[in-house]
C-alpha positions in Angstrom: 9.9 -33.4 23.6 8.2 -30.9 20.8 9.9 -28.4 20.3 7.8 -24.7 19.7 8.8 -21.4 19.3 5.9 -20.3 22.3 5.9 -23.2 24.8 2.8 -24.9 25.8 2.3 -24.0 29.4 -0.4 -23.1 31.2 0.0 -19.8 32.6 3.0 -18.6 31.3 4.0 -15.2 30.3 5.3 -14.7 27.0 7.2 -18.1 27.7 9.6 -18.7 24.7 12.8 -20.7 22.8 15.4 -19.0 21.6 16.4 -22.6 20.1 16.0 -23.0 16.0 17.0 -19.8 15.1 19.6 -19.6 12.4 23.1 -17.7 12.5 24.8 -16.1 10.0 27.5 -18.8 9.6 24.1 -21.4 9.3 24.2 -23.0 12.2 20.7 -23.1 14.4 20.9 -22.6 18.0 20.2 -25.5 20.4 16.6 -26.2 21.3 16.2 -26.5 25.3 19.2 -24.2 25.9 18.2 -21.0 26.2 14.6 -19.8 27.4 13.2 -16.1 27.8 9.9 -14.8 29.4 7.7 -12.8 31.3 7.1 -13.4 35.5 6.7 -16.9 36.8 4.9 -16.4 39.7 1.4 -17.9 38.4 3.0 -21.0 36.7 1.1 -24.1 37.7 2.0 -27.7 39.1 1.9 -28.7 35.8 3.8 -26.2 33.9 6.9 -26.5 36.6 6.8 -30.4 36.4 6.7 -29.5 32.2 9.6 -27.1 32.6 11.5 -30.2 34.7 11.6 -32.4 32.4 12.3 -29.8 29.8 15.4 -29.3 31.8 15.8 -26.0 33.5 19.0 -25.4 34.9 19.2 -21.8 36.0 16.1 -19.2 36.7 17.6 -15.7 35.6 15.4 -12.9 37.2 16.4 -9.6 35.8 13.2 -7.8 38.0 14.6 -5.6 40.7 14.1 -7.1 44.2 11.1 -5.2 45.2 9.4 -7.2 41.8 10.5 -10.0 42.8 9.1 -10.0 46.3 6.2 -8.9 45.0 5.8 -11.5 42.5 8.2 -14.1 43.6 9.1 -17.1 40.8 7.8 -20.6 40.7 10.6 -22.7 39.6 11.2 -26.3 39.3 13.4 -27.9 42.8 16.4 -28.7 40.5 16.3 -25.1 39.0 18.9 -22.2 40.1 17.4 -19.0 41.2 19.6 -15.8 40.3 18.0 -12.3 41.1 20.3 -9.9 39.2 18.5 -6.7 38.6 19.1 -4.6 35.4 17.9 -1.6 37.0 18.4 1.2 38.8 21.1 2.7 36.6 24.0 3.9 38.5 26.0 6.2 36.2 23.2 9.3 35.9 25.6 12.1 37.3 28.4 11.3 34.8 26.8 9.9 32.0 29.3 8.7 29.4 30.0 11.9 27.1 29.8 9.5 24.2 26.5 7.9 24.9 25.1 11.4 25.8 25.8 12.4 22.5 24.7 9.4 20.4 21.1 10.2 22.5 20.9 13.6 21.2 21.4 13.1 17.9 19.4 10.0 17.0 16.6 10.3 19.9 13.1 12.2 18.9 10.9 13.4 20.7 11.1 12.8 23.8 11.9 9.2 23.7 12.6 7.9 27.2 12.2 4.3 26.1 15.5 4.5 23.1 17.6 6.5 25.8 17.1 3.2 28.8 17.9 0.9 26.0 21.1 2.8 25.6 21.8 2.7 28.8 20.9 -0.7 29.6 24.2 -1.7 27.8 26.1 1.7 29.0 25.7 2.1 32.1 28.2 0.1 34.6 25.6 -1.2 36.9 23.3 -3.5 33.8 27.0 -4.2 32.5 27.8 -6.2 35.5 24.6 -7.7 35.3 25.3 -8.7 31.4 28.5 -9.9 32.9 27.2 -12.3 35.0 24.6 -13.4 32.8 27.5 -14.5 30.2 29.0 -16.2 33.0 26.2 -17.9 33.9 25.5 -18.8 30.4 29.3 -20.4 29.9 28.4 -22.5 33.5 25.0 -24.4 31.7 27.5 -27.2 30.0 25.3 -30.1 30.3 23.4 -31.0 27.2 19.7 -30.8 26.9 19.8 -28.3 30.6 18.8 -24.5 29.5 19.0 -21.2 30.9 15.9 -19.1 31.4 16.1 -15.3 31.7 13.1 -12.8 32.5 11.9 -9.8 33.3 8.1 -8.7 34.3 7.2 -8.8 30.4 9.8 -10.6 29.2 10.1 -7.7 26.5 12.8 -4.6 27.5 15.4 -5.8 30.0 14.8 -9.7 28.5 14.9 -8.1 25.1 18.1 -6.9 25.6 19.3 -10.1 27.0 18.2 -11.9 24.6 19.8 -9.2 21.5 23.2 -10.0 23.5 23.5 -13.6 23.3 22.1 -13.8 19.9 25.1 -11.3 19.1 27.8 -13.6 20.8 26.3 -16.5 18.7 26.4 -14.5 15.6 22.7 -14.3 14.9 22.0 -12.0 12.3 20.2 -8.6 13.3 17.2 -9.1 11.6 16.5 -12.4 12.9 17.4 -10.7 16.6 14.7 -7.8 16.0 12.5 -10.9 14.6 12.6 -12.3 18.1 12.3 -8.9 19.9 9.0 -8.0 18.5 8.1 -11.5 18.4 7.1 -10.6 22.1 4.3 -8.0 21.2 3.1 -10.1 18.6 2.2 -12.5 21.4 0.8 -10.8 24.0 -1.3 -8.9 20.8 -2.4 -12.3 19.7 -3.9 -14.0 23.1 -6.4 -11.3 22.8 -7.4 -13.2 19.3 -6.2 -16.8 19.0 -5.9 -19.7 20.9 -2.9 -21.5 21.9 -2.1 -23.4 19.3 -2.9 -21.0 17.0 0.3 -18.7 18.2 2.5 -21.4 18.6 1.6 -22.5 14.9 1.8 -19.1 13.7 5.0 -18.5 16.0 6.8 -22.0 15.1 6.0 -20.7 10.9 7.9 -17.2 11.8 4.7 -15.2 10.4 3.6 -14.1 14.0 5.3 -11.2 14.4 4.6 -9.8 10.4 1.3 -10.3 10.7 1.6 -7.5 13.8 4.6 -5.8 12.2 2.9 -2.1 11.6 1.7 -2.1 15.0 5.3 -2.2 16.5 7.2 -0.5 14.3 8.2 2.1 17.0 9.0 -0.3 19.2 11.8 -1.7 17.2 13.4 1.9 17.0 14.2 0.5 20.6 16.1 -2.1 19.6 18.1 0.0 16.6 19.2 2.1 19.5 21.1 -0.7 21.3 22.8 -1.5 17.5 23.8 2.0 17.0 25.6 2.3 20.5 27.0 -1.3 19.6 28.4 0.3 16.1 28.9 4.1 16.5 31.0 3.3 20.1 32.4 0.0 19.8 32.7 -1.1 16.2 30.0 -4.0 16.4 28.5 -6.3 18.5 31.2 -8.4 19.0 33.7 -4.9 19.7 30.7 -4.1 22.7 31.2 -7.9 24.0 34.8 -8.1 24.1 35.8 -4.6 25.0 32.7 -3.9 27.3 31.7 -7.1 28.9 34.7 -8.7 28.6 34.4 -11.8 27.0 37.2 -13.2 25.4 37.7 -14.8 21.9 37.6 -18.0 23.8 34.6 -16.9 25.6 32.7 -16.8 22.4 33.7 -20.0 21.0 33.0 -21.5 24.3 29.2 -20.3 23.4 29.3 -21.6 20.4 30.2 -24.6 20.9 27.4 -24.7 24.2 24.6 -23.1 22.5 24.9 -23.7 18.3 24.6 -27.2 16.6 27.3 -29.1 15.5 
């Protein structure tokens, strides 16, 4: 099959590969292993017999339930459905003195969206969530069978899911933040282009630039999830180990499942 940065369904939403991108050791992640977008619900006959044969293995909706009933997912028969909601936070009444802190001094006015991406990888009830998602993500050991995870957008809650595997496979944080605004370029450029115009533009890697000083707010977002990784845990791979758990095993595990030979 082709292989595109923005895949060629139908109606999806923000439907994208993680696979091509480059880690810092040079070694590209897997095409048709790992997929992030936005709700399923108005995928077509087409794009679900498309995203068959592309080989979907497990559906990861990170929507609370109440979006998901709303909207419910269209997902090939041989898929996996998981509904693992990042939100609601569960920690509000004793929020972690250390987190708390790292807010006040780096969040500006008023800045509601940098203080859920903090907590989105702070607070215990996403962190179970993360921890499942990793375990789901060691489970997908057939070649050429990827792992899709969403949210409505596919931009916050799949943003962050997406930052987090990238960091267990060593992806460099500039190419991450690539990807993370890589989702506003999109939904900025169906307004504008056609299909294969984005996916060209997408696949070349000057999609996102060409949008760049519209989001640069948005990536403060992002930063914030780095800075909690660095000021609190000494890295990403200090937050995965001594937060979600995951061993040194665990990582190489992922590398070996997700990174080319």
């Amino acid at each position: 099959m082709e292989h595109n940065r923005v895949l060629r369904l139908e109606h999806g939403i923000n439907f994208r590969e993680l696979g091509g991108y480059e880690n810092a050791a040079g070694k590209t992640l897997k095409w048709q292993k790992l997929l992030r977008c936005g709700g399923m619900s108005l995928l077509t006959k087409s794009d679900l017999a498309y995203l068959d044969q592309y080989g979907l293995r497990y559906d990861i909706d990170l929507r609370q339930e109440a979006e998901a009933q709303m909207s419910p997912d269209r997902y090939p028969k041989h898929t996996k459905y998981l509904n693992t909601s990042v939100y609601p936070f569960a920690d509000n009444r004793r929020f972690d003195r250390r987190v708390k802190r790292l807010i006040k001094r780096l969040v500006v006015d008023d800045s509601f969206n940098a203080q859920t991406y903090a907590q989105m990888v702070t607070d215990s009830h996403p962190v179970k969530v993360w921890q499942q998602f990793f375990a789901t993500l060691l489970a997908n050991t057939e070649p050429n069978q990827s792992v899709l995870f969403h949210c409505a957008a596919g931009k916050d809650r799949t943003g962050v899911a997406g930052a987090l595997i990238m960091t267990a496979l060593d992806v460099p944080r500039e190419t991450i933040m690539q990807d993370y605004l890589l989702t506003n370029a999109v939904f900025m450029a169906a307004d504008s282009m056609d299909t294969d115009t984005i996916i060209t533009k997408a696949n070349a890697g000057d999609l996102a630039s060409q949008f760049n000083v519209a989001m640069s707010v948005e990536a403060d977002n992002l930063k914030m999830v780095f800075q909690v990784f660095d000021d609190l845990y000494g890295g990403g791979m200090g937050y995965l180990h001594n937060v979600l758990g995951l061993s040194i095993a665990d990582i190489n595990d992922l590398k070996e499942l997700y990174l080319e030979a």
